[in-house]
Structures are given as structure tokens and as C-alpha cells.
C-alpha positions, -999 to +999 in steps of 0.1 A: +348-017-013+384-029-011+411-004-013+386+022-014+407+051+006+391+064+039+372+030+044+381+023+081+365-003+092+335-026+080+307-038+099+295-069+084+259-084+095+265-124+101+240-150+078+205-140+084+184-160+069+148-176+075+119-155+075+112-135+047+145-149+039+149-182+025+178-184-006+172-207-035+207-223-030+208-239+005+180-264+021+158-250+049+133-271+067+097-261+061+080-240+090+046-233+104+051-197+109+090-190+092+088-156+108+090-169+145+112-199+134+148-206+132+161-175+116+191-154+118+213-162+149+191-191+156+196-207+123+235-197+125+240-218+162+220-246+147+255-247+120+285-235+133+297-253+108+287-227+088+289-197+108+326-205+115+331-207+077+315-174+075+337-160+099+370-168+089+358-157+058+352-121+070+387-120+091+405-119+065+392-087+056+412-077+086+445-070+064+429-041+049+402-026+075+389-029+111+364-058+110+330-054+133+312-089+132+271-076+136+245-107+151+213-110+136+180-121+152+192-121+189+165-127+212+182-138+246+217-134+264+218-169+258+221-166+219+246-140+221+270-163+250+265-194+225+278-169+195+306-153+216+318-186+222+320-194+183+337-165+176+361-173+204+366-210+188+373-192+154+398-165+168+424-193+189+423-210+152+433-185+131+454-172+160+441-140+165+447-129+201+449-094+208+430-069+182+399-088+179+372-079+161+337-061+177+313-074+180+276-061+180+239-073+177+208-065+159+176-055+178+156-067+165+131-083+184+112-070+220+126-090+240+162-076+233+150-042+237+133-048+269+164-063+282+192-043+265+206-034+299+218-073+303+235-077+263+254-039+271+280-058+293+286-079+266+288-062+236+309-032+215+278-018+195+237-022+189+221-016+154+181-010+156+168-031+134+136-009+126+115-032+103+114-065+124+113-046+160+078-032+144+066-062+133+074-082+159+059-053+189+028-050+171+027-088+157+017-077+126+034-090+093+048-064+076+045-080+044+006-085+048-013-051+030-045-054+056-022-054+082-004-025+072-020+002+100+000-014+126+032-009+108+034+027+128+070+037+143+049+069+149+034+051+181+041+064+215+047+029+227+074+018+200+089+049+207+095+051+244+104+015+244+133+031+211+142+059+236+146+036+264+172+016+242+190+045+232+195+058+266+206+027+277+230+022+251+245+063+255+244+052+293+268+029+286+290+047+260+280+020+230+276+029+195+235+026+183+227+030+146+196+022+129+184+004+101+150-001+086+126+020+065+124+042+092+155+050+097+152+057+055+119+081+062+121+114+065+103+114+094+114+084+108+150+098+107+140+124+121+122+109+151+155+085+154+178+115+160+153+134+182+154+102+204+193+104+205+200+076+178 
């Protein structure tokens, strides 16, 4: 998307891997349960080696658009200090002291969304992150076909604790968006917006 026209900025979602996610070309130690293991920002802090890399790879995307670095997988304040703090290391390298980039975070997990009101302070923008937050309220795999009538972003539960994130984050004047296959269902979109996403 380089030197499209109109492009102003680009949000780009840090490593996220573990999970459901394990690439061919980089070495992952094997996990009991990869889903609740060290994925996303948790594999990320465990190598700032490579999340620095990653980073300085994404600044220089700043000559040509606004740059909005996103953080997968956060499940405390904790994660999200220990990630600020990389990002601050990367920015006095490359000597970037004024317009620095945004920086967001994926919910992704219930324990973020219960305590959204404590990242808001710290933060420029939230993405829902639809798929996992299910999975993860109802602890159901969503990859697992008998398991599949829990995957429901129809129930009242999941929805007021949504709705309680969204007010939080209008509250507070930060950007929400949503991700997911429910934010790709018709319905599901439509529940998203009715809730103020």
C-alpha cells in the first residue's frame, strides 16, 4: 500500500504468534495447551530482540504515512508497561522524539475487558479482537466443531461485557474498532454498531 494516495496512516498489529499460530520458519517451544501459552505480546517481551527489530522495521514506514503500532494478546497493565518501555528504547535509538507513533492494544482476552478502565490512561486506541475474546469468555476452542455452540457473540453476557468496553473507551474519547468474524457478520456488525462500536 505504498504510495497509494489518500492512505493516511497505517495501523500495524505487532508479531502475534503462538496459538493457532505457529509459522514454519521460526522455533517455538512445544506447549501443553498453546492457546493459553506464550502467545502474542507474551511471546514478543520474551524477545525484544525481536520485537525491537520488528519495530524499527515498521518506523520507517513513517516517511510516507502516520504509523499506529497495535499490541496483540495483552492480558495485564503489566504487559502493556513492559511493551511501552520497548517502544520507548526503540524511539531514543532511532531518535524519534516528538511525533511518535500510537500506540493501541488488542482485546483480546477477559481480563482486559474487565479492566479496560486501567489500559485507557495508557493508550491512543483499542481494537476488539472478536474471535479470541469469545473463545476465551466461554473457554471453548473455537477451532473444536462439538464446541461450536458456545462460539455465540449473540449472548447477553458477551455483549454487556462489549458494551461495557465500548462505553468506556467513548468515555474516554479513544478510538475502538473491531475485528473478528463478527465484526464480518451481518449480524454481528450490526450488533457492534448498535453497541456504539
Amino acid at each position: 500500500i505504498f504510495g497509494v494516495e489518500g492512505i493516511e496512516s497505517v495501523t500495524v498489529r505487532l508479531l502475534d504468534m503462538g496459538g493457532d499460530k505457529l509459522p514454519v520458519y521460526m522455533q517455538m517451544a512445544e506447549e501443553t495447551d498453546p492457546q493459553l501459552g506464550c502467545r502474542g505480546i507474551r511471546f514478543l517481551l520474551s524477545r525484544p530482540d525481536l520485537m525491537k527489530k520488528q519495530i524499527r522495521a515498521i518506523l520507517t514506514a513513517r516517511r510516507t504515512f502516520r504509523v499506529r503500532l497495535l499490541l496483540p494478546f495483552i492480558s495485564t497493565v503489566d504487559d502493556l508497561t513492559a511493551a511501552r518501555e520497548i517502544i520507548q528504547e526503540v524511539l531514543a535509538e532511532v531518535k524519534i522524539t516528538g511525533d511518535s507513533p500510537s500506540v493501541g492494544i488488542m482485546i483480546e482476552v477477559p481480563s482486559a475487558a474487565l479492566s479496560i478502565e486501567r489500559f485507557l490512561p495508557k493508550i491512543d486506541f483499542v481494537c476488539l479482537g472478536t474471535n479470541d475474546l469469545i473463545q476465551y469468555f466461554f473457554a471453548a476452542n473455537r477451532d473444536q466443531a462439538d464446541l461450536q455452540k458456545y462460539n455465540r457473540f449473540t449472548h447477553p453476557a458477551f455483549l454487556k461485557m462489549l458494551k461495557a468496553v465500548i462505553c468506556s473507551c467513548e468515555n474516554h474519547n479513544t478510538h475502538l474498532t473491531a475485528c473478528g468474524e463478527m465484526a464480518s457478520d451481518s449480524l454481528g456488525c450490526c450488533l457492534l454498531a448498535a453497541l456504539g462500536a
